[in-house]
N, CA, C and O atoms as a GROMACS GRO file, in nm:
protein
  572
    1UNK      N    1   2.169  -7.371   2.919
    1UNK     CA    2   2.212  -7.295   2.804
    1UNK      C    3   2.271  -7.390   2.700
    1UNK      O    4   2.337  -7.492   2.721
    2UNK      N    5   2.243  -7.349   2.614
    2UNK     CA    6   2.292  -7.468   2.461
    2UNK      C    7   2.403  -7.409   2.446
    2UNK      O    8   2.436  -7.291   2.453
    3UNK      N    9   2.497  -7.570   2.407
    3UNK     CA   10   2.610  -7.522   2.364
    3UNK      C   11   2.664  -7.438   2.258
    3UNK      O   12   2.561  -7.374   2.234
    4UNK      N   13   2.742  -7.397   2.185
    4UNK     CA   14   2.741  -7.326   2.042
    4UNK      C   15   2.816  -7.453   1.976
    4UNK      O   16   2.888  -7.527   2.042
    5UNK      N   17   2.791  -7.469   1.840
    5UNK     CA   18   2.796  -7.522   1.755
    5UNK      C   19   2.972  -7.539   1.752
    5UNK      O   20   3.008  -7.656   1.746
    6UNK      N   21   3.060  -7.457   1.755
    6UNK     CA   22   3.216  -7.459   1.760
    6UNK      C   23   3.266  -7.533   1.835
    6UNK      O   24   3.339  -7.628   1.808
    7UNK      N   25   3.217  -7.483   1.974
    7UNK     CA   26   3.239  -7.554   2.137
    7UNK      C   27   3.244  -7.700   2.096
    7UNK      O   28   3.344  -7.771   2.089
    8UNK      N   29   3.097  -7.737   2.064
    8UNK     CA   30   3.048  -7.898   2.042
    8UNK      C   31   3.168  -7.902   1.941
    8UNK      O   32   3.256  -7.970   1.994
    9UNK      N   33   3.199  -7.869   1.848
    9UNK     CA   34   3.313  -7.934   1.769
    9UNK      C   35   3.436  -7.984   1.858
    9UNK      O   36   3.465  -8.093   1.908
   10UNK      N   37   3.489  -7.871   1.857
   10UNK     CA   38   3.592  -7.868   1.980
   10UNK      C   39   3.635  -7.994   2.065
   10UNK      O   40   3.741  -8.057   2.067
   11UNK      N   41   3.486  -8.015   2.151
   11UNK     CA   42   3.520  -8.125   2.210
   11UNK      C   43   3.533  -8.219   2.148
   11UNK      O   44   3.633  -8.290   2.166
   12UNK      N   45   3.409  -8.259   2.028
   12UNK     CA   46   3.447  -8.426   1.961
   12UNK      C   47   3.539  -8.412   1.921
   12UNK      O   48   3.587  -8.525   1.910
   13UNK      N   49   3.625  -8.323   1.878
   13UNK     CA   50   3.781  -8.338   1.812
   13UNK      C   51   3.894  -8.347   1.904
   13UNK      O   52   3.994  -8.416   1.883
   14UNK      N   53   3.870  -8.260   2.026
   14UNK     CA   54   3.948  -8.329   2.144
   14UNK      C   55   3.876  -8.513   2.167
   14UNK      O   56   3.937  -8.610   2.121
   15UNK      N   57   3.794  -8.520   2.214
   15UNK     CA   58   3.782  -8.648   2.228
   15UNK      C   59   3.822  -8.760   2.106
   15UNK      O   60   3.863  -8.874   2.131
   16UNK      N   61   3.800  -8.702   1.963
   16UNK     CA   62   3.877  -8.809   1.846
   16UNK      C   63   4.000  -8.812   1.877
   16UNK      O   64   4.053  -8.923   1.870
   17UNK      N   65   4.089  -8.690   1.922
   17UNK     CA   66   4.181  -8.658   1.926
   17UNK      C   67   4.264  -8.771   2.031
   17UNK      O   68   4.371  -8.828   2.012
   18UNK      N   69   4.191  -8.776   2.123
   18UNK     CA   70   4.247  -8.881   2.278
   18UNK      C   71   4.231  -9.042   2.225
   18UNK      O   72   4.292  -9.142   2.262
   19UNK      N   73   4.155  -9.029   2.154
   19UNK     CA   74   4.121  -9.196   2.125
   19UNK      C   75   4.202  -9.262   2.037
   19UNK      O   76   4.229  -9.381   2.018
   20UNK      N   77   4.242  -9.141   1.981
   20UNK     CA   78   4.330  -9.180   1.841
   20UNK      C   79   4.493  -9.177   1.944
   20UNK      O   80   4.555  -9.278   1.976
   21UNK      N   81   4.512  -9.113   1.960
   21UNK     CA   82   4.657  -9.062   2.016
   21UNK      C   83   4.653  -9.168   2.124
   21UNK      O   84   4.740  -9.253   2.107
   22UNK      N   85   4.569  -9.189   2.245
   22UNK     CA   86   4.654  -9.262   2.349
   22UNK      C   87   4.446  -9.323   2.407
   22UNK      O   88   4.378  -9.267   2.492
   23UNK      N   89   4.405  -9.447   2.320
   23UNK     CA   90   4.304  -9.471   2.334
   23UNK      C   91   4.287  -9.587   2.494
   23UNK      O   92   4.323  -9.703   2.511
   24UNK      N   93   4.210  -9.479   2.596
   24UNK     CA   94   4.151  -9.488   2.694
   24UNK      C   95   3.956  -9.481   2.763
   24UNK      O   96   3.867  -9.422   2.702
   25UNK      N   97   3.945  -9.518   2.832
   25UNK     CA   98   3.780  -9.528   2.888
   25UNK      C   99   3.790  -9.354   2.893
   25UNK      O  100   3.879  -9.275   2.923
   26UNK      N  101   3.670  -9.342   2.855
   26UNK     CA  102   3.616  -9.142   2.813
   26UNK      C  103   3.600  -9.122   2.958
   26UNK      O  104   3.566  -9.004   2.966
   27UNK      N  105   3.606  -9.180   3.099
   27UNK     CA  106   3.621  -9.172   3.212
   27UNK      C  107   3.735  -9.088   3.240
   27UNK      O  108   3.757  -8.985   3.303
   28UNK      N  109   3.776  -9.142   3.195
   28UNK     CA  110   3.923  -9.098   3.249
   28UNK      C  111   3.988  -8.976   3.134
   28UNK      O  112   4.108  -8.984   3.105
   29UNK      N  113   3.897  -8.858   3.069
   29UNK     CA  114   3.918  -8.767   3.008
   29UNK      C  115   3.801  -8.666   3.028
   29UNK      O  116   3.824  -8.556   2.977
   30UNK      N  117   3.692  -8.678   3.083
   30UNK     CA  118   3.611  -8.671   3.069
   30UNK      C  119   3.597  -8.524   3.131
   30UNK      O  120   3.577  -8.426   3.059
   31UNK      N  121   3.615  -8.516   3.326
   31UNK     CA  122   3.653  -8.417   3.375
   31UNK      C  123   3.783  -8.370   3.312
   31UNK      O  124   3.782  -8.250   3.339
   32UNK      N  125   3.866  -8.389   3.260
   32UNK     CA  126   3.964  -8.300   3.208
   32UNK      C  127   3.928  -8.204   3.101
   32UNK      O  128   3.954  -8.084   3.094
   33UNK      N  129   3.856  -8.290   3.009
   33UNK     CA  130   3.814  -8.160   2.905
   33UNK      C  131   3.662  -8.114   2.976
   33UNK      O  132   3.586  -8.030   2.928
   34UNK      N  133   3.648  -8.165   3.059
   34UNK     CA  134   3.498  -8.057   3.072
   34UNK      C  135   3.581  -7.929   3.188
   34UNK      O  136   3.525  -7.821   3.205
   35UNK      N  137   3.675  -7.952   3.237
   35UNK     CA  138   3.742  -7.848   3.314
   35UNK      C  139   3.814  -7.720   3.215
   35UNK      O  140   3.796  -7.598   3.206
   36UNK      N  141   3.890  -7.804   3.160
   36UNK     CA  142   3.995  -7.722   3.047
   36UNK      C  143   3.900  -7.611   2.981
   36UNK      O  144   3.920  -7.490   2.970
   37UNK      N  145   3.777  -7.700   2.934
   37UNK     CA  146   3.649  -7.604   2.805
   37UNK      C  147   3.573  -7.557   2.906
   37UNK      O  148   3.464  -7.547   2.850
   38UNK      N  149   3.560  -7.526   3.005
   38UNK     CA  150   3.438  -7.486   3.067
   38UNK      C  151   3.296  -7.482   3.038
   38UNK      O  152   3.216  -7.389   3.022
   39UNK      N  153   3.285  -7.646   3.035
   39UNK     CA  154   3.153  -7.726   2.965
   39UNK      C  155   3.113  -7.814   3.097
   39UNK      O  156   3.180  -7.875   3.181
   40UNK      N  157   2.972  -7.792   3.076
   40UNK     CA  158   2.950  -7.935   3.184
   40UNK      C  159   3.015  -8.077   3.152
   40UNK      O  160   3.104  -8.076   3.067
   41UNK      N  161   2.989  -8.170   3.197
   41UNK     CA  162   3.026  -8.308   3.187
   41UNK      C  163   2.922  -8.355   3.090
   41UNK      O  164   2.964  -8.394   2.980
   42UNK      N  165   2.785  -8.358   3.114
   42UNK     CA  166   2.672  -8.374   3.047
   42UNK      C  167   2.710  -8.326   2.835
   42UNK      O  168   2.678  -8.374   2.727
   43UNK      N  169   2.810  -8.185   2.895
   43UNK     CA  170   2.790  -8.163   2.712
   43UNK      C  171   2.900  -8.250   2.629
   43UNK      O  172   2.895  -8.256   2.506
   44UNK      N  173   3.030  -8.335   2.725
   44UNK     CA  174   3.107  -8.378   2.745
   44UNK      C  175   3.085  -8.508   2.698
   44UNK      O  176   3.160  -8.561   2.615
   45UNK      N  177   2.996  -8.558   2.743
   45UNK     CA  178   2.964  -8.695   2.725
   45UNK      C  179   2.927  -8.679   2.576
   45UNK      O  180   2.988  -8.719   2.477
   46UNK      N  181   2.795  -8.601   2.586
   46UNK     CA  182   2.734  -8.605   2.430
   46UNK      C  183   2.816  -8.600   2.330
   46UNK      O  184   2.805  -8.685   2.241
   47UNK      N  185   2.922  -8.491   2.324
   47UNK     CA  186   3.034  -8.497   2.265
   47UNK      C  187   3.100  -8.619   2.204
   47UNK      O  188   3.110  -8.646   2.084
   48UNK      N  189   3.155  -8.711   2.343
   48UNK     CA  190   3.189  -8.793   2.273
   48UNK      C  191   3.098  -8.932   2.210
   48UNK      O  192   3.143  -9.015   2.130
   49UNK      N  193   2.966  -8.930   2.267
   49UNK     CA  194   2.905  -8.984   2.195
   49UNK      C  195   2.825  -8.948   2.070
   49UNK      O  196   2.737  -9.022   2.026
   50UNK      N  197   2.863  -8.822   2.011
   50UNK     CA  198   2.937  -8.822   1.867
   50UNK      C  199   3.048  -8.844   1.793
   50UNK      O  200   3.069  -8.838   1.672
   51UNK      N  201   3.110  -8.868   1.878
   51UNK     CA  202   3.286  -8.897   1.814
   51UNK      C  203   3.289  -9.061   1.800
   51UNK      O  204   3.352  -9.122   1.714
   52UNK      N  205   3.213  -9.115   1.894
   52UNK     CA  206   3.174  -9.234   1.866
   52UNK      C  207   3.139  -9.291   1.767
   52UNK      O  208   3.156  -9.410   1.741
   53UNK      N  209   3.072  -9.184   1.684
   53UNK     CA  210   3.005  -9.228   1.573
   53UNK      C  211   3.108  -9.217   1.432
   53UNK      O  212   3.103  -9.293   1.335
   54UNK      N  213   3.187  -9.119   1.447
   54UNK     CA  214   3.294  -9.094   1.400
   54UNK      C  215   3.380  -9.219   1.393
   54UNK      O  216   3.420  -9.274   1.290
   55UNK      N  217   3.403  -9.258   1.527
   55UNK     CA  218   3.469  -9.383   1.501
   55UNK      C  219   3.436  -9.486   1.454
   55UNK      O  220   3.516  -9.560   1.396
   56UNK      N  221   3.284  -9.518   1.476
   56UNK     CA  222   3.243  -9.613   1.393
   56UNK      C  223   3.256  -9.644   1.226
   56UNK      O  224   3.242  -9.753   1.170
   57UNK      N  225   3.292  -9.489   1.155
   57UNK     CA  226   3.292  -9.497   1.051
   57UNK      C  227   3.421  -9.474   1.030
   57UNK      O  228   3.437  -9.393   0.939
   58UNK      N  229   3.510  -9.510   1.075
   58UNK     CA  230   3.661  -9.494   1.108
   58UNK      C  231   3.686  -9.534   0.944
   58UNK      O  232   3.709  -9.438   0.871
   59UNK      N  233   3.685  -9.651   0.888
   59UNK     CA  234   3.772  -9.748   0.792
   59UNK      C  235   3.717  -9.689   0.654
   59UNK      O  236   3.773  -9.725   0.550
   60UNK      N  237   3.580  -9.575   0.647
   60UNK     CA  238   3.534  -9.532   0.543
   60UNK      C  239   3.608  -9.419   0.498
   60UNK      O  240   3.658  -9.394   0.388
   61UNK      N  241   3.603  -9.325   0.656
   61UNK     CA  242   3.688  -9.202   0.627
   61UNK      C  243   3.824  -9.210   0.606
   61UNK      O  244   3.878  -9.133   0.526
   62UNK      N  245   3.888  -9.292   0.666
   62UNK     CA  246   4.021  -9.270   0.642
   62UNK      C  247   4.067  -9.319   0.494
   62UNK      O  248   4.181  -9.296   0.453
   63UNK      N  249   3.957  -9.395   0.409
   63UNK     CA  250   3.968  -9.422   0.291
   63UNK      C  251   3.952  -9.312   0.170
   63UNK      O  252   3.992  -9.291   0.055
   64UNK      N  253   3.849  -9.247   0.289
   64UNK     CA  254   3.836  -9.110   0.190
   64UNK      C  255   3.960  -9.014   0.161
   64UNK      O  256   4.011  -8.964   0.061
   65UNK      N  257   3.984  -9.014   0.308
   65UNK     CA  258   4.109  -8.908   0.319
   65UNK      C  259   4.257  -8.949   0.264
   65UNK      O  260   4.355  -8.878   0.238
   66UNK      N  261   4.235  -9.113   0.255
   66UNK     CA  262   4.377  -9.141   0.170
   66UNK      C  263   4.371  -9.136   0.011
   66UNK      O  264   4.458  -9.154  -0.074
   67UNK      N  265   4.243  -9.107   0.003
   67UNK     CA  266   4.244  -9.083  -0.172
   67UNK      C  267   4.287  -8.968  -0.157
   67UNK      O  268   4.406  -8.954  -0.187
   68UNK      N  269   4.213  -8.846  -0.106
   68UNK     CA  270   4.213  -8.732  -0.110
   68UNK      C  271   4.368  -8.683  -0.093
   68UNK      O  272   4.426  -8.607  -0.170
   69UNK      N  273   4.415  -8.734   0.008
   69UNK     CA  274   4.566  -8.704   0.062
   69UNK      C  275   4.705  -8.757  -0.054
   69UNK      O  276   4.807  -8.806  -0.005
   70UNK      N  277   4.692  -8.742  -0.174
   70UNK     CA  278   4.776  -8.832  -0.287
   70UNK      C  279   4.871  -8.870  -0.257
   70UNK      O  280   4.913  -8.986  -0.257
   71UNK      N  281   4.938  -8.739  -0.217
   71UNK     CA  282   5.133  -8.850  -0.151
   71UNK      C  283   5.156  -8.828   0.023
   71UNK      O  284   5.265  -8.805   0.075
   72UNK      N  285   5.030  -8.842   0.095
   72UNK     CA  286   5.058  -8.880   0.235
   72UNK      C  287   4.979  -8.981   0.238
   72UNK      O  288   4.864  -8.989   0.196
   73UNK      N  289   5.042  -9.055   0.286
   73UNK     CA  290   4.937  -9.223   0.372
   73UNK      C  291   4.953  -9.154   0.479
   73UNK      O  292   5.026  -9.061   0.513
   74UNK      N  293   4.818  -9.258   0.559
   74UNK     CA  294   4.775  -9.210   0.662
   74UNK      C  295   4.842  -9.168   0.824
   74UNK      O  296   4.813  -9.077   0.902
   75UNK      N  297   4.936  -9.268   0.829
   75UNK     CA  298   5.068  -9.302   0.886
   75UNK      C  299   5.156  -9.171   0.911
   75UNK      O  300   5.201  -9.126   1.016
   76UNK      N  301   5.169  -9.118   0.761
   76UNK     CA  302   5.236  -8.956   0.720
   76UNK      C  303   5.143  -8.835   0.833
   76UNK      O  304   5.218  -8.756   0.890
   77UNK      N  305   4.992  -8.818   0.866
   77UNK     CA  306   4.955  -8.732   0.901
   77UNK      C  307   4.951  -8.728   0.985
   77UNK      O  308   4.934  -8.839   1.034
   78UNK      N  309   4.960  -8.631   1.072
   78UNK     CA  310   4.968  -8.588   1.246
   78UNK      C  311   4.812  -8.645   1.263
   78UNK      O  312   4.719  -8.658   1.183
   79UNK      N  313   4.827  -8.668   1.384
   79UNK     CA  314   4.723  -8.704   1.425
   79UNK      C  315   4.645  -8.599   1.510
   79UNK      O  316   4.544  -8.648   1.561
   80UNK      N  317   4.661  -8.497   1.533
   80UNK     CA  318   4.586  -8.389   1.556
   80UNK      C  319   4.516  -8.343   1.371
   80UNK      O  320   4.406  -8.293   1.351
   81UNK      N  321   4.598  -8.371   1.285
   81UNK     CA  322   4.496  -8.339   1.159
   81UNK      C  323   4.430  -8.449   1.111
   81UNK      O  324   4.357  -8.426   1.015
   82UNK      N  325   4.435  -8.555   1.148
   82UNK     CA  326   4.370  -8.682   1.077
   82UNK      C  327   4.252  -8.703   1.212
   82UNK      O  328   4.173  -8.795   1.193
   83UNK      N  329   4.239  -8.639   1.318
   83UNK     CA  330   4.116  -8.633   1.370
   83UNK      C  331   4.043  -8.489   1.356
   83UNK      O  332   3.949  -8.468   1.433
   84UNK      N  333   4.077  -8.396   1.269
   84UNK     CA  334   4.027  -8.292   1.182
   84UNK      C  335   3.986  -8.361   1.102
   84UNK      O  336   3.870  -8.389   1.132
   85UNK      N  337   4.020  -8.412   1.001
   85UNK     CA  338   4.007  -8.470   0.865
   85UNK      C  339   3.884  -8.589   0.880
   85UNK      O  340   3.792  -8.622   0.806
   86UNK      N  341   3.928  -8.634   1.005
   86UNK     CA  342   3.795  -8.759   1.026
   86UNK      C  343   3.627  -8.701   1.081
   86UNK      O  344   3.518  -8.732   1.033
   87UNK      N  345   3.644  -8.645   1.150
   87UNK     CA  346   3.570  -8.505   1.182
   87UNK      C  347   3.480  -8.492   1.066
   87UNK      O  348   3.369  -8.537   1.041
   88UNK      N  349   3.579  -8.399   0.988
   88UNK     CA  350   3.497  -8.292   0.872
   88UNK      C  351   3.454  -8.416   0.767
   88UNK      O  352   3.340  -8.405   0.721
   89UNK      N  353   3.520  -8.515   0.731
   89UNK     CA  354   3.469  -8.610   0.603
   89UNK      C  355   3.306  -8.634   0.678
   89UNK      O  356   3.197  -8.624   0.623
   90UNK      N  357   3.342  -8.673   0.836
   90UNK     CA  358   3.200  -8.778   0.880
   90UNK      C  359   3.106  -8.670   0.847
   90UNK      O  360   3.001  -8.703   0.792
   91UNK      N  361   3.130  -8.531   0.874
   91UNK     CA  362   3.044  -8.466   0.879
   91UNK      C  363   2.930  -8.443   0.738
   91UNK      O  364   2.810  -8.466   0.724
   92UNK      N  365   3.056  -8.378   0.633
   92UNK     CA  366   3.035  -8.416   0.507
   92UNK      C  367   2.953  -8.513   0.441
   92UNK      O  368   2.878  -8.475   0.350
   93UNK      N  369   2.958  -8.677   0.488
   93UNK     CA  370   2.905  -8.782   0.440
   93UNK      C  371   2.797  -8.834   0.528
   93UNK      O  372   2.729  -8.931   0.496
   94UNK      N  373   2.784  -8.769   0.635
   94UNK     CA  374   2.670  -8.816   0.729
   94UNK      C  375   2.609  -8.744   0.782
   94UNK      O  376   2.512  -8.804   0.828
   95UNK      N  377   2.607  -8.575   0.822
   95UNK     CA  378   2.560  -8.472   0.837
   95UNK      C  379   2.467  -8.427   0.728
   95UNK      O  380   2.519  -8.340   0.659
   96UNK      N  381   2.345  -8.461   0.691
   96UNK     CA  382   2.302  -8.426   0.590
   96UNK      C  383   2.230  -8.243   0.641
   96UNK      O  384   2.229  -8.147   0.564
   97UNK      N  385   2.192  -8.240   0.753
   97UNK     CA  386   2.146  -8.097   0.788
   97UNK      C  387   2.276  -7.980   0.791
   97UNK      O  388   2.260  -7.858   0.786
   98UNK      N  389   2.409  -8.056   0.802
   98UNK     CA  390   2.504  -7.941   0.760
   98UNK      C  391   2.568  -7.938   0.635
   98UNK      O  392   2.626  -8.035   0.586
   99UNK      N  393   2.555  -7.814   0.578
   99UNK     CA  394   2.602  -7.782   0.491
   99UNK      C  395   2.806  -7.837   0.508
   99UNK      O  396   2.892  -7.809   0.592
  100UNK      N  397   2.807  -7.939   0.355
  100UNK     CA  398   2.958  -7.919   0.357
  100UNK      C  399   3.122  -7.848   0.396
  100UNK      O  400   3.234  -7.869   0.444
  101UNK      N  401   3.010  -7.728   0.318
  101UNK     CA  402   3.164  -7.591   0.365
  101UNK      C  403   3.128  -7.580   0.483
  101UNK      O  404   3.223  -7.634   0.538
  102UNK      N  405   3.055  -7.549   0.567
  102UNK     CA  406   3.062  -7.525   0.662
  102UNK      C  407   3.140  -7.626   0.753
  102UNK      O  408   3.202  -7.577   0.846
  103UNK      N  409   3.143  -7.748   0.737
  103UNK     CA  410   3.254  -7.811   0.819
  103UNK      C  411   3.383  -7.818   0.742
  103UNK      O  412   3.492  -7.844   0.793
  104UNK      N  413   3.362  -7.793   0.617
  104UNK     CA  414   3.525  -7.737   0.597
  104UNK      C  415   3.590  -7.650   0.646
  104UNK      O  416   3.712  -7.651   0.668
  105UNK      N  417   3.491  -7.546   0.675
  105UNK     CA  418   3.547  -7.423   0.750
  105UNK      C  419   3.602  -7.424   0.903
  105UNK      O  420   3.694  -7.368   0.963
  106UNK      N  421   3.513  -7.503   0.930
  106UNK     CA  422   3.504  -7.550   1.083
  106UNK      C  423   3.655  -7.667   1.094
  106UNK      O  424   3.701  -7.698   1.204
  107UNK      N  425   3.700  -7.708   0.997
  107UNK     CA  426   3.807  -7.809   1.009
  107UNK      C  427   3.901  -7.688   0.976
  107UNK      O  428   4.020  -7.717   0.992
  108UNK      N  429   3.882  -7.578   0.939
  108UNK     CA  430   4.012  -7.522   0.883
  108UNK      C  431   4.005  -7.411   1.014
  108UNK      O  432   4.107  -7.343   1.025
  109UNK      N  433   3.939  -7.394   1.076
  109UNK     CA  434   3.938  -7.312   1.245
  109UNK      C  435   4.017  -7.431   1.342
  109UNK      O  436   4.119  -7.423   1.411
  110UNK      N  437   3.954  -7.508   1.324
  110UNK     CA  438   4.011  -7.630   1.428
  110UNK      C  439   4.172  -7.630   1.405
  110UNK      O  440   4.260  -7.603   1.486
  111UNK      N  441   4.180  -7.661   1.295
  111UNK     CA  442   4.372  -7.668   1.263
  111UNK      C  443   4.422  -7.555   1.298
  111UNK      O  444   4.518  -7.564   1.374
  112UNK      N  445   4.379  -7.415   1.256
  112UNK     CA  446   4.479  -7.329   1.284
  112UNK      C  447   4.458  -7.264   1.432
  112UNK      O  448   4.533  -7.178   1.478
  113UNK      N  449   4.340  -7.320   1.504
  113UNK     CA  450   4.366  -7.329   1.634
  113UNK      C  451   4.424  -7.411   1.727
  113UNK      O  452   4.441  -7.371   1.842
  114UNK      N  453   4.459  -7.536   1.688
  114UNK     CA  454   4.480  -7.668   1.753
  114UNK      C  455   4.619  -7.696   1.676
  114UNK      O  456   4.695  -7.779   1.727
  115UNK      N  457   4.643  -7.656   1.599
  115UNK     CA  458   4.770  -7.674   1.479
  115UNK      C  459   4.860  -7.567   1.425
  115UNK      O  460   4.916  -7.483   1.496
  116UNK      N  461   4.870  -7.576   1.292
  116UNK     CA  462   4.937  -7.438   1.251
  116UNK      C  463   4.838  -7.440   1.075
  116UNK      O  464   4.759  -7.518   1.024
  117UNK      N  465   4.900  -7.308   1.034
  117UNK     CA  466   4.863  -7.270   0.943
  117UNK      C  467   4.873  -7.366   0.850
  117UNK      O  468   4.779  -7.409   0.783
  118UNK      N  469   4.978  -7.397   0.845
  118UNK     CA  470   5.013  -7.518   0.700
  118UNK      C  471   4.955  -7.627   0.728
  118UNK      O  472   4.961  -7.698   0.628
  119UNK      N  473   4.902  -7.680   0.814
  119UNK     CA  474   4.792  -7.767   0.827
  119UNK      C  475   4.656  -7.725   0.792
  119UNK      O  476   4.591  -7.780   0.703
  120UNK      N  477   4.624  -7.653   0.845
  120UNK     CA  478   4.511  -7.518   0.795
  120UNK      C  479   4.450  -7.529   0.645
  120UNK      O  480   4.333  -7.545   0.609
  121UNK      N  481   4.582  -7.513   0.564
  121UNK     CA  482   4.632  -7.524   0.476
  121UNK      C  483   4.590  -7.664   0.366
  121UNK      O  484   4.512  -7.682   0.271
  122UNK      N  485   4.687  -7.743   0.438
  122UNK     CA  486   4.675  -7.911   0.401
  122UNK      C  487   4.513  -7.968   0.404
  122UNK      O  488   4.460  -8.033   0.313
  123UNK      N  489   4.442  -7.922   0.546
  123UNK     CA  490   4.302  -7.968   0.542
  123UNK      C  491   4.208  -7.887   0.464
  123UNK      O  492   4.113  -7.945   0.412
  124UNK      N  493   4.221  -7.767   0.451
  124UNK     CA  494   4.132  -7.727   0.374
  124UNK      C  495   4.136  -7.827   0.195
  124UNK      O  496   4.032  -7.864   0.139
  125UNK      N  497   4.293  -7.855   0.133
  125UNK     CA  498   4.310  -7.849   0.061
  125UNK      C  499   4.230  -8.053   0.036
  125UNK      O  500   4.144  -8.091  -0.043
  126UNK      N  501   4.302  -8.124   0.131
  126UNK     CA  502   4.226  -8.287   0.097
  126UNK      C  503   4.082  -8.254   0.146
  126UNK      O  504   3.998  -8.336   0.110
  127UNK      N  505   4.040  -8.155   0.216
  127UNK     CA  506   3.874  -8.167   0.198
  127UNK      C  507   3.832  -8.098   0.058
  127UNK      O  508   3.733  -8.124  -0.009
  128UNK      N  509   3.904  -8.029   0.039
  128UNK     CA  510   3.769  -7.989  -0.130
  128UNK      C  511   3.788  -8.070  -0.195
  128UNK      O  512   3.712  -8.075  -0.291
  129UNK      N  513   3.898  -8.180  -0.185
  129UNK     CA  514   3.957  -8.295  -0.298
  129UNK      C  515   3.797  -8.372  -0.238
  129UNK      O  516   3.714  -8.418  -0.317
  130UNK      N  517   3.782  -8.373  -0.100
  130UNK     CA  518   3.675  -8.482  -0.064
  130UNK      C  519   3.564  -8.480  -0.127
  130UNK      O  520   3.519  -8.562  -0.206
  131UNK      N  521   3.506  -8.351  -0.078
  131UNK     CA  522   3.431  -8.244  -0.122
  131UNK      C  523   3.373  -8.241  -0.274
  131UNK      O  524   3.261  -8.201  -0.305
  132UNK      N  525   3.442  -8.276  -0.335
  132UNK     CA  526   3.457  -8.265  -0.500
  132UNK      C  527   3.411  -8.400  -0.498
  132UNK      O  528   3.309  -8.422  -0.563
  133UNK      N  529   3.484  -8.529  -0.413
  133UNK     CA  530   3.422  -8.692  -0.475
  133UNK      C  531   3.297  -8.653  -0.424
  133UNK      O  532   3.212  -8.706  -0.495
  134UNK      N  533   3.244  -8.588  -0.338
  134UNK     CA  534   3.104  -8.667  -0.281
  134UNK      C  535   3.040  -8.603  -0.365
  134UNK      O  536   2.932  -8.651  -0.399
  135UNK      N  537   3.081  -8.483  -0.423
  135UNK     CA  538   2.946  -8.409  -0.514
  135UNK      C  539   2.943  -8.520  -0.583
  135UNK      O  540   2.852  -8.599  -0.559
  136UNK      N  541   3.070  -8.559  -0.711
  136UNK     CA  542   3.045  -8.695  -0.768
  136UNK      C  543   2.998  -8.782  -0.794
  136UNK      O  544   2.972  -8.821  -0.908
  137UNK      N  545   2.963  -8.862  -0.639
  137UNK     CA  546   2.917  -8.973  -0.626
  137UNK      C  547   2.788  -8.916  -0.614
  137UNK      O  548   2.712  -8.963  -0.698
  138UNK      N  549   2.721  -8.810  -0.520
  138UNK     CA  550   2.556  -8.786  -0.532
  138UNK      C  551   2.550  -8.761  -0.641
  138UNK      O  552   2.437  -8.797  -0.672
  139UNK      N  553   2.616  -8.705  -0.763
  139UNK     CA  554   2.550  -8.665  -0.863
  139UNK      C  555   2.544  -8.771  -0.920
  139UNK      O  556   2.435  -8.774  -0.978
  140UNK      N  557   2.625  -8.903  -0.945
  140UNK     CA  558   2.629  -9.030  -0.989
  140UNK      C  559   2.478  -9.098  -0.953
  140UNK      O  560   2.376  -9.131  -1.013
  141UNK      N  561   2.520  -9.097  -0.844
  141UNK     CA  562   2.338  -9.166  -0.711
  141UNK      C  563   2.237  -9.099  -0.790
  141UNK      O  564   2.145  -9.181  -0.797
  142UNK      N  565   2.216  -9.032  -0.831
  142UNK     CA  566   2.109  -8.918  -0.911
  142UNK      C  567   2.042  -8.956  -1.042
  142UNK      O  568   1.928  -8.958  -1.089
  143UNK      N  569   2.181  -8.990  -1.083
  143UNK     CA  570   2.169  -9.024  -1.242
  143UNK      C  571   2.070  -9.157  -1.288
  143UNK      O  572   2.058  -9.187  -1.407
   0.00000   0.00000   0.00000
């Protein structure tokens, strides 16, 4: 059975979430979130070998999100929202089959499930700031 599209979020944001907060071998998290989510291991892995990719583009997004973020440096944001925020930008800038809002939306479910409202709040608000450069820049790329 295929996963649903939320689920799969879920986990890469738990797994950004572990790497960022207390970075260890995906071994040793691996059965925990496939227990906790009631996911195989198999959807587990894949998971984080999307978050992987996420991380690879670590030094782009967080550049994004410190424009976007005006008077928080990066330092300032919880790190349950700055692996939201890293999430939804990669998605944004490298997801070309998903639509934007839709991982805005999906970052603003994640926070007020994993967070609180005023984070909810905060991410919705530095992603349309994001949101707004990338139209920008494609429309720039265009020109």
């Amino acid at each position: 059975m295929a996963l649903p599209n939320q689920k799969f979020r879920e986990i890469v944001f738990q797994a950004l979430f572990s790497q960022i907060f207390l970075p260890c071998a995906p071994e040793d998290y691996i059965a925990l979130i496939a227990k906790q989510l009631k996911v195989s291991r198999l959807n587990v892995k894949t998971a984080i070998a999307y978050a992987d990719k996420v991380l690879e583009q670590q030094p782009l997004l967080d550049e994004k999100i410190n424009r976007a973020a005006h008077s928080y440096k990066l330092v300032r944001i919880g790190k349950v929202e700055l692996a939201i925020l890293q999430l939804a930008v990669f998605e944004i800038y490298f997801e070309k089959k998903l639509q934007p809002k839709i991982s805005i939306a999906e970052a603003v479910r994640l926070a007020r499930k994993f967070s609180t409202r005023e984070s909810a709040d905060f991410i919705n608000a530095v992603l349309d700031f994001v949101y707004q450069q990338y139209q920008q820049e494609n429309h720039a790329n265009k020109s």
